[in-house]
VOLUMDO-107535 format. One record per residue (C-alpha): residue number from 1; z, y, x; residue in three letters. Coordinates in pm, whole numbers. Each point is the difference from the previous one (the first is absolute). Layout:
<node><nr>NUM</nr><pz>Z</pz><py>Y</py><px>X</px><rest>ALA</rest></node>
...
This chain:
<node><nr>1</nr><pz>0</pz><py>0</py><px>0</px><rest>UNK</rest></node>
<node><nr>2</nr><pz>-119</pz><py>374</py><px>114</px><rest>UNK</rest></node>
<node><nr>3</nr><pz>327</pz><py>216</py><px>143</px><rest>UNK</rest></node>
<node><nr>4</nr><pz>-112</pz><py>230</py><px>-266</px><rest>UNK</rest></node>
<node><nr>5</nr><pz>17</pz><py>-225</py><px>-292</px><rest>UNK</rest></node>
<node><nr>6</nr><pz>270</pz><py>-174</py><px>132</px><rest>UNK</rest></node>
<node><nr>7</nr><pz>219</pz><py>360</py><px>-18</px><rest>UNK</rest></node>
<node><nr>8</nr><pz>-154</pz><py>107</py><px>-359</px><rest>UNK</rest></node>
<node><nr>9</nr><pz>76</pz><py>-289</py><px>-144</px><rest>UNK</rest></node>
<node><nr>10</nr><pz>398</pz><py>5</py><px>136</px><rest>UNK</rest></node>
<node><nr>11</nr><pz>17</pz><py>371</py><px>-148</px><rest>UNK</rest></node>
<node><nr>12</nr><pz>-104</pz><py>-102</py><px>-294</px><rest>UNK</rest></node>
<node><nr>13</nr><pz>287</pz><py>-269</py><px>-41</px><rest>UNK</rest></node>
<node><nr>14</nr><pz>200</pz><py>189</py><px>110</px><rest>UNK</rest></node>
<node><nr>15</nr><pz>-77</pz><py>254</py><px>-258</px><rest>UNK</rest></node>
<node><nr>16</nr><pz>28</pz><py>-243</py><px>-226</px><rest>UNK</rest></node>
<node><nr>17</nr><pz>337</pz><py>-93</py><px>55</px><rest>UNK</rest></node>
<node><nr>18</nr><pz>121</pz><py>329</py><px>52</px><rest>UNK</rest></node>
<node><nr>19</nr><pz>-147</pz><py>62</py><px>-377</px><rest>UNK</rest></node>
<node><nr>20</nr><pz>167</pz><py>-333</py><px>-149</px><rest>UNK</rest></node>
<node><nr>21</nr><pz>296</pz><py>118</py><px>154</px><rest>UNK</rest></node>
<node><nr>22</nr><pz>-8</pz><py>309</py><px>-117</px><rest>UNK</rest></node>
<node><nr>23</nr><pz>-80</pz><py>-129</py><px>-384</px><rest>UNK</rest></node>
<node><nr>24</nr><pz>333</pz><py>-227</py><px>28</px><rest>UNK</rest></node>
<node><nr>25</nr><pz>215</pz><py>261</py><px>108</px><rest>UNK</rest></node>
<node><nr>26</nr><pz>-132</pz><py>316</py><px>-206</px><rest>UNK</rest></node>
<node><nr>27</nr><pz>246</pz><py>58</py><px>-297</px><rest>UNK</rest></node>
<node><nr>28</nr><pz>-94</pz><py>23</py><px>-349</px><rest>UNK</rest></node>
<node><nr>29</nr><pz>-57</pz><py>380</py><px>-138</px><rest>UNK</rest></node>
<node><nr>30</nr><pz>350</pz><py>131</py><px>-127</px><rest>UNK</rest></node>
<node><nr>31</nr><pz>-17</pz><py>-3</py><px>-380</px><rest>UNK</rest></node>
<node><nr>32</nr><pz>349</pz><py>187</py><px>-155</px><rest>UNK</rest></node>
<node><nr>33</nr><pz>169</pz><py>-158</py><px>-272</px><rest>UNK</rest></node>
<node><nr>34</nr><pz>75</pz><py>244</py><px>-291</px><rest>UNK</rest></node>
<node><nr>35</nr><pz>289</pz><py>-206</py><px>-100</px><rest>UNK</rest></node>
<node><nr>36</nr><pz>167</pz><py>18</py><px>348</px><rest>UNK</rest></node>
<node><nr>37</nr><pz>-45</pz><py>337</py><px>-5</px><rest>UNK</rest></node>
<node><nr>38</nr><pz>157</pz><py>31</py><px>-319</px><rest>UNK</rest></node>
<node><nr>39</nr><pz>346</pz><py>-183</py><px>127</px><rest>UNK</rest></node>
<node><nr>40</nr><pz>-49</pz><py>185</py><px>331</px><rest>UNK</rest></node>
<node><nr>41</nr><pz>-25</pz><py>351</py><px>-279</px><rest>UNK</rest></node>
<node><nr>42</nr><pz>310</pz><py>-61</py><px>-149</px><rest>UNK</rest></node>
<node><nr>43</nr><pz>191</pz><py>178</py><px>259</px><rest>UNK</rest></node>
<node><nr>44</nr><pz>-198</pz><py>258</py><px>-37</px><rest>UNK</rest></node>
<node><nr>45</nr><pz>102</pz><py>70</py><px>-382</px><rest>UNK</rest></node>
<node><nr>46</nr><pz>252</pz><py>260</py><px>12</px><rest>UNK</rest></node>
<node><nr>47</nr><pz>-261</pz><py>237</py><px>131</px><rest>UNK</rest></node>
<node><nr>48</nr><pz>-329</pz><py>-90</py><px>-87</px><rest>UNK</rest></node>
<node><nr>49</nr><pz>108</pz><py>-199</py><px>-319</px><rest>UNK</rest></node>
<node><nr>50</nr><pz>-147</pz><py>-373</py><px>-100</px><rest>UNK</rest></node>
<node><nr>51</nr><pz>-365</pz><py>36</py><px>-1</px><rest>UNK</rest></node>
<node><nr>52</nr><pz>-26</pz><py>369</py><px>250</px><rest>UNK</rest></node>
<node><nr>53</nr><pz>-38</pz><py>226</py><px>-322</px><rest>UNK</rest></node>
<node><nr>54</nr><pz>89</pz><py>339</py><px>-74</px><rest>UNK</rest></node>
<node><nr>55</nr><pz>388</pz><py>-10</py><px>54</px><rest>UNK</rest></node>
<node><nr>56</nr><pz>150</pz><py>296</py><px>218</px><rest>UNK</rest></node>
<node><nr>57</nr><pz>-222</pz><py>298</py><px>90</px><rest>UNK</rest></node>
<node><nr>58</nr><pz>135</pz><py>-29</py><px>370</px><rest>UNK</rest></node>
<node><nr>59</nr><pz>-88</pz><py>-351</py><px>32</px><rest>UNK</rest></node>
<node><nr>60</nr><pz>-362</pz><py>-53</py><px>43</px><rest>UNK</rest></node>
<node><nr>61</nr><pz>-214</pz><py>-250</py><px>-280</px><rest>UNK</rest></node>
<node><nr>62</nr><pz>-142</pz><py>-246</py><px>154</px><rest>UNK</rest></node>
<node><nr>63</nr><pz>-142</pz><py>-194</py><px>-313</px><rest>UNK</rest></node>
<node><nr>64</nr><pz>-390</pz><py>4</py><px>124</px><rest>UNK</rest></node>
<node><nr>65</nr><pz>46</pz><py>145</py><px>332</px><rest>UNK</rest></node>
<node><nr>66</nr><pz>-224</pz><py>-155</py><px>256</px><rest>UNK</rest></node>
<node><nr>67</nr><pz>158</pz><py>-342</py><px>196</px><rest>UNK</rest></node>
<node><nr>68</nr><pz>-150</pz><py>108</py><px>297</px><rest>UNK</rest></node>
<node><nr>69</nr><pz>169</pz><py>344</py><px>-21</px><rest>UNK</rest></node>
<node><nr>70</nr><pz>380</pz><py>-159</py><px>-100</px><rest>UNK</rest></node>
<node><nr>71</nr><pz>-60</pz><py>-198</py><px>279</px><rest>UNK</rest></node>
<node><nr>72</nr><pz>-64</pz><py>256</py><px>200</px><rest>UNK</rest></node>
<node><nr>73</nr><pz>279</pz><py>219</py><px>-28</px><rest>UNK</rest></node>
<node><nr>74</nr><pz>228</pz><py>-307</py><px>-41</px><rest>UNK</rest></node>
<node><nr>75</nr><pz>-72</pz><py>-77</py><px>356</px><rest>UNK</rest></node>
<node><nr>76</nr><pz>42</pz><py>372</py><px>117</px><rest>UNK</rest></node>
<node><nr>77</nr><pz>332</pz><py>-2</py><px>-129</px><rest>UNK</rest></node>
<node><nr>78</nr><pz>79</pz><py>-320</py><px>144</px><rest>UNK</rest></node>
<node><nr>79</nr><pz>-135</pz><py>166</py><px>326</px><rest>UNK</rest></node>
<node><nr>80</nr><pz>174</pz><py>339</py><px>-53</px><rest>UNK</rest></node>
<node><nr>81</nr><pz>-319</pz><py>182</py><px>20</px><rest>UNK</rest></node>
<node><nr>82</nr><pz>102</pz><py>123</py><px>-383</px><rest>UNK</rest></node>
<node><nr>83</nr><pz>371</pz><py>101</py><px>-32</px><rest>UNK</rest></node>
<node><nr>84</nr><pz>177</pz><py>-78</py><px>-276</px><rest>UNK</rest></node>
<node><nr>85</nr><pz>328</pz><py>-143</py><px>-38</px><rest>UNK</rest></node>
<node><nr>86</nr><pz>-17</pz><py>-273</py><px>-286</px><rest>UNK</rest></node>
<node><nr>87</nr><pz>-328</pz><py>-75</py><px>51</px><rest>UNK</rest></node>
<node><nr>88</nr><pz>55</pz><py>-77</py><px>385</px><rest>UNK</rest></node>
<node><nr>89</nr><pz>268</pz><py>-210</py><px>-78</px><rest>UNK</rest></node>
<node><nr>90</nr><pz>-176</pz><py>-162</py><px>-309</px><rest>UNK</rest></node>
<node><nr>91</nr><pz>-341</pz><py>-80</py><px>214</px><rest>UNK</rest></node>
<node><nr>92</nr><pz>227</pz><py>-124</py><px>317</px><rest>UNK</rest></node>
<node><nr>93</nr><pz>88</pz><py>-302</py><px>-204</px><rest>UNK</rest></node>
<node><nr>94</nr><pz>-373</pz><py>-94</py><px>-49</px><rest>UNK</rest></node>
<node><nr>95</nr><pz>-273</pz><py>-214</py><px>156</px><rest>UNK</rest></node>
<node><nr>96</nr><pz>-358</pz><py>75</py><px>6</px><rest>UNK</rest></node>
<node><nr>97</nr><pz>-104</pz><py>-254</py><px>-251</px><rest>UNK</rest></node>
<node><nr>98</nr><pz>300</pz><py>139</py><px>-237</px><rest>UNK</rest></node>
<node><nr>99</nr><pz>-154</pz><py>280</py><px>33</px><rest>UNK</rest></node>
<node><nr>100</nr><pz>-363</pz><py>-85</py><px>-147</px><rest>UNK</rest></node>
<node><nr>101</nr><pz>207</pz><py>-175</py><px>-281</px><rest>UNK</rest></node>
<node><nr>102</nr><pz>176</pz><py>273</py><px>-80</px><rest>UNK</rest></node>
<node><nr>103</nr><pz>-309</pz><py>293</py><px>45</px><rest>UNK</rest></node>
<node><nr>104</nr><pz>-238</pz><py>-289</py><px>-229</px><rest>UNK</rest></node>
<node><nr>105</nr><pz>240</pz><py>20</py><px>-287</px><rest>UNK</rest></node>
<node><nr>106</nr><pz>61</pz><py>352</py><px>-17</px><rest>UNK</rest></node>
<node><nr>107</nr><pz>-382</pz><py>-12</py><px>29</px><rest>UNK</rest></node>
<node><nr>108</nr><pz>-26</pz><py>-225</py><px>-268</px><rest>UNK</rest></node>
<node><nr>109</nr><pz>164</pz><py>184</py><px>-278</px><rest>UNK</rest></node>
<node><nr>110</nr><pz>-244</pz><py>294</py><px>-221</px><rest>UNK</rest></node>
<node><nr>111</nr><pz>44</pz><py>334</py><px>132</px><rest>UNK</rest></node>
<node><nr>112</nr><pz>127</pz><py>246</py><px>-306</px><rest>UNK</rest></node>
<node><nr>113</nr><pz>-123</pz><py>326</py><px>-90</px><rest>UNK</rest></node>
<node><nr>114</nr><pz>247</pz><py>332</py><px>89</px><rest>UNK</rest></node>
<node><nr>115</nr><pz>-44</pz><py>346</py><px>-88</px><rest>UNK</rest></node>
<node><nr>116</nr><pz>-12</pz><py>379</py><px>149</px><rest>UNK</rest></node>
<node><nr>117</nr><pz>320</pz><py>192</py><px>-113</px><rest>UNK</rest></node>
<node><nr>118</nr><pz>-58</pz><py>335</py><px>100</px><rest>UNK</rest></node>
<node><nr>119</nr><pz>-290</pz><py>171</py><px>-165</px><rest>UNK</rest></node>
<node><nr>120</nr><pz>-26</pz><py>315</py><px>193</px><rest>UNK</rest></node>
<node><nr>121</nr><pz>-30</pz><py>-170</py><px>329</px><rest>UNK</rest></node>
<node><nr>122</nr><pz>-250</pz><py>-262</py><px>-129</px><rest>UNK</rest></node>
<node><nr>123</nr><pz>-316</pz><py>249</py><px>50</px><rest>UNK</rest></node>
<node><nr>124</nr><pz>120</pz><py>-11</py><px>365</px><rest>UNK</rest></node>
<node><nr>125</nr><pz>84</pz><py>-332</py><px>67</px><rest>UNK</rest></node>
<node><nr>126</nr><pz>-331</pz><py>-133</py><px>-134</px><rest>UNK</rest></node>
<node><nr>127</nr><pz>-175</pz><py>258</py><px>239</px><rest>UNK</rest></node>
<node><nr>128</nr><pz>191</pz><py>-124</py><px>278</px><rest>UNK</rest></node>
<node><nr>129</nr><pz>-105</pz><py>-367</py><px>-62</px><rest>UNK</rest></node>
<node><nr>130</nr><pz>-337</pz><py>74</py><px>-84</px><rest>UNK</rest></node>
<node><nr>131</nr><pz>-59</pz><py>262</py><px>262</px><rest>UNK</rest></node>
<node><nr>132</nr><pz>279</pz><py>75</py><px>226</px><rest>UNK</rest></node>
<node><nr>133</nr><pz>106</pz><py>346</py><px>143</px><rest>UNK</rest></node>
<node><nr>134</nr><pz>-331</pz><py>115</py><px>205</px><rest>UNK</rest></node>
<node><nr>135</nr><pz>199</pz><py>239</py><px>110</px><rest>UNK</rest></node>
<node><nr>136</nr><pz>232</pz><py>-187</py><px>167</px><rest>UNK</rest></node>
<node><nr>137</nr><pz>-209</pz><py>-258</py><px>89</px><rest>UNK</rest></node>
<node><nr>138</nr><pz>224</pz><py>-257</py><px>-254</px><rest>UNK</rest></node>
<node><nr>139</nr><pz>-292</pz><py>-293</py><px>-68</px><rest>UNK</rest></node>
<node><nr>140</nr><pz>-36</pz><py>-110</py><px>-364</px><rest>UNK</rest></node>
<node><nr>141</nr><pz>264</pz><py>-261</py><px>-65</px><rest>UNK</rest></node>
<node><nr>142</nr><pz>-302</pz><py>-212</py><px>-215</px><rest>UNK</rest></node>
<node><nr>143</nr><pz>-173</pz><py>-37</py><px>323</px><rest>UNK</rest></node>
<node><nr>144</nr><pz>248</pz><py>-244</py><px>106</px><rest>UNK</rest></node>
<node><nr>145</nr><pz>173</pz><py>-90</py><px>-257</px><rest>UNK</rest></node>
<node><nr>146</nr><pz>-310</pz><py>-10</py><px>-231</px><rest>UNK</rest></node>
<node><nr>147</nr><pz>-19</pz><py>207</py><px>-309</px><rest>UNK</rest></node>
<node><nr>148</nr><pz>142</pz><py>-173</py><px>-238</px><rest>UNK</rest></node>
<node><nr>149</nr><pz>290</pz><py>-59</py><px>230</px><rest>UNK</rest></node>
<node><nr>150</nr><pz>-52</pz><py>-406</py><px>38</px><rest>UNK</rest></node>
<node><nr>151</nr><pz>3</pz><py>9</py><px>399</px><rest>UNK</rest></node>
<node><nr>152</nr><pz>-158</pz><py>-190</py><px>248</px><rest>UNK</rest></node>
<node><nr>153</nr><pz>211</pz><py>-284</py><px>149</px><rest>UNK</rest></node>
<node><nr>154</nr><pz>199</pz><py>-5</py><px>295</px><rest>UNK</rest></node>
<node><nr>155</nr><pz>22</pz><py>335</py><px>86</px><rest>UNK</rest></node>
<node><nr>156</nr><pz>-47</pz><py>194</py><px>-299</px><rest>UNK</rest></node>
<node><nr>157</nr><pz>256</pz><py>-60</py><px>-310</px><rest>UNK</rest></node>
<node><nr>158</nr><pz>-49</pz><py>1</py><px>-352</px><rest>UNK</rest></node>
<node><nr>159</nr><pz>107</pz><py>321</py><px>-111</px><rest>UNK</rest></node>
<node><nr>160</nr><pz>-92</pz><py>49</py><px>-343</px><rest>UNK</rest></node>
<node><nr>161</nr><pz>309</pz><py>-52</py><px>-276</px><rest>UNK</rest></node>
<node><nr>162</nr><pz>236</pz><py>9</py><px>291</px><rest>UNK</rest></node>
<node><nr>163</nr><pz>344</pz><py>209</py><px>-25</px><rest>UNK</rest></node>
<node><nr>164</nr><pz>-110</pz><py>384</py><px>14</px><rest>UNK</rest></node>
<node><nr>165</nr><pz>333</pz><py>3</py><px>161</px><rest>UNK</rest></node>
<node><nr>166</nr><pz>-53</pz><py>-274</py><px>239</px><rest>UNK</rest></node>
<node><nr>167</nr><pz>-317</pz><py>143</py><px>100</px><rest>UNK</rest></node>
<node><nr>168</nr><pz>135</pz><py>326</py><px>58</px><rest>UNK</rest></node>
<node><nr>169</nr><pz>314</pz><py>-170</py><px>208</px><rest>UNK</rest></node>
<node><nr>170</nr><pz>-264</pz><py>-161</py><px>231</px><rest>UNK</rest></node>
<node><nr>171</nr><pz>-216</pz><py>320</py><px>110</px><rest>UNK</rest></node>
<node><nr>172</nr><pz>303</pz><py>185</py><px>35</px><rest>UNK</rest></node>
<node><nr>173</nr><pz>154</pz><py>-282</py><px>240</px><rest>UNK</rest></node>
<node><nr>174</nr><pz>-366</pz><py>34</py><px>180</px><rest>UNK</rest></node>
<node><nr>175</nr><pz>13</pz><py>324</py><px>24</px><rest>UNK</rest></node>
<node><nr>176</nr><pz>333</pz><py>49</py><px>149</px><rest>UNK</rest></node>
<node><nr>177</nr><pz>-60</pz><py>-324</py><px>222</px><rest>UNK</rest></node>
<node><nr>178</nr><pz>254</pz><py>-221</py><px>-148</px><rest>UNK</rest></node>
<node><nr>179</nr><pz>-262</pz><py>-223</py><px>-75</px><rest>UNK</rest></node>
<node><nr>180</nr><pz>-176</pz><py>-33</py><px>255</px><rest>UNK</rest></node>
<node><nr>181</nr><pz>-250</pz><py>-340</py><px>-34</px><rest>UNK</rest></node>
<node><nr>182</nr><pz>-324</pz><py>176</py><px>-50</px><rest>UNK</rest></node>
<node><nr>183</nr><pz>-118</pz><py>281</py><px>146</px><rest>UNK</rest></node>
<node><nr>184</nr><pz>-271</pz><py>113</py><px>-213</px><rest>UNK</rest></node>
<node><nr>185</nr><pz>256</pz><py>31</py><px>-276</px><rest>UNK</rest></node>
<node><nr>186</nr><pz>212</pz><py>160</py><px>199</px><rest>UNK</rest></node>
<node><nr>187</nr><pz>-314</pz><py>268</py><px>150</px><rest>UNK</rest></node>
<node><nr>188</nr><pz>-115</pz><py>93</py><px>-349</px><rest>UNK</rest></node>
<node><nr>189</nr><pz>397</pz><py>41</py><px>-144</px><rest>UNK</rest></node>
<node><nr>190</nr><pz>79</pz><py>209</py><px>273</px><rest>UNK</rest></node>
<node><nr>191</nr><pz>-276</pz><py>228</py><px>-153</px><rest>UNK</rest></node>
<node><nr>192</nr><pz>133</pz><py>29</py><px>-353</px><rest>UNK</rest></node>
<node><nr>193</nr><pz>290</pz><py>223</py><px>-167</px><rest>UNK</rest></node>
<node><nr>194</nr><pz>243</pz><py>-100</py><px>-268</px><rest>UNK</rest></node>
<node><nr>195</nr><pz>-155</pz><py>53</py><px>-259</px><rest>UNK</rest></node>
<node><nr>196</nr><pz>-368</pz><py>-130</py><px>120</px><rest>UNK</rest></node>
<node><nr>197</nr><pz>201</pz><py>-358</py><px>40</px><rest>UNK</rest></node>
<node><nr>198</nr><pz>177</pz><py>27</py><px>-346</px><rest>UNK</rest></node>
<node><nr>199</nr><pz>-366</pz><py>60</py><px>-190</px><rest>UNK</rest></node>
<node><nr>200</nr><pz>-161</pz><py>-316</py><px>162</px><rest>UNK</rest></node>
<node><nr>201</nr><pz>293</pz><py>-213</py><px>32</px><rest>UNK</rest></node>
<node><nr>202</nr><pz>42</pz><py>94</py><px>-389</px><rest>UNK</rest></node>
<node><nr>203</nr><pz>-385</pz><py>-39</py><px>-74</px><rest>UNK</rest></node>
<node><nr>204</nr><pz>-57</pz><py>-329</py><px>137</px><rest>UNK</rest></node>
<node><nr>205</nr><pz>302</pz><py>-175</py><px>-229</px><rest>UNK</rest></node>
<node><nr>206</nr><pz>-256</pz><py>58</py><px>-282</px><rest>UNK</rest></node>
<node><nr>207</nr><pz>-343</pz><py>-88</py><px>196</px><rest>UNK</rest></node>
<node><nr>208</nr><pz>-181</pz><py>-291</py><px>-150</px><rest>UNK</rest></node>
């Protein structure tokens, strides 16, 4: 047998075996289990109550939020990289796969529709999603969040019937730098006043 054939041939088993190899040891894609993140939820009721609805405006709902985004911020306040007490202490206590259990069925459950409360500043906050402040250089929050306030996963939140008062809580806490795990958020808040964050935080409780 030719050298050359002789070495093609021995790469090719040997790519061969490195591929079986490979096929026996690759793990099966991660699929979450809605009812293991349902037991893994229930010590997350006080705050967020049973299925992540609308219970207090300073806890966040997470009924329809994106898994890949509750996972997400789970892990940064496992990590510290997002400060907050409870929720430290709360995410400390679970694994990664707990995690995806408990982001699918928060996922799982049918966001609900919210409303605007304050009609005066609703002119503004719907000019601020739509449009931003040019004059500030604020981008429209629809561009990432999309316009009817859905989001895109990952990085990007569902927004729409969320807590005005939530909402509100978080820009401020970007804005001052006491929350400090994206800084994007954090860029654009620094830009806004008071009352700029109360009209879209307010507005996009009743987007739809």
């Amino acid at each position: 047998m030719k050298p050359f054939v002789a070495q093609t041939l021995l790469a090719l088993t040997l790519s061969g075996a490195a591929t079986a190899a490979f096929a026996v040891d690759a793990k099966p894609a991660f699929k979450p289990d809605i009812a293991k993140g349902q037991q893994v939820a229930a010590t997350c009721m006080a705050c967020h109550t049973a299925d992540g609805s609308r219970g207090s405006p300073a806890n966040p709902i997470l009924q329809g939020q994106h898994p890949e985004y509750l996972v997400k911020q789970l892990t940064e306040y496992k990590s510290g990289k997002r400060k907050n007490a409870i929720m430290q202490g709360m995410a400390a206590a679970l694994s990664e796969d707990e995690m995806r259990h408990v982001a699918a069925f928060y996922a799982s459950k049918q966001p609900r529709n919210g409303f605007a409360r304050v009609k005066e500043t609703v002119g503004l906050g719907e000019q601020i999603w739509r449009g931003g402040i040019a004059a500030k250089a604020v981008p429209a929050c629809a561009g990432c969040h999309s316009p009817n306030g859905a989001g895109i996963p990952i990085q990007y939140p569902r927004i729409s019937g969320q807590h005005g008062d939530y909402t509100e809580a978080q820009l401020l806490n970007f804005r001052s730098g006491a929350r400090g795990n994206n800084a994007q958020m954090m860029t654009i808040a620094a830009k806004m006043n008071d009352r700029e964050i109360k009209a879209v935080a307010d507005y996009t409780a009743g987007l739809r």
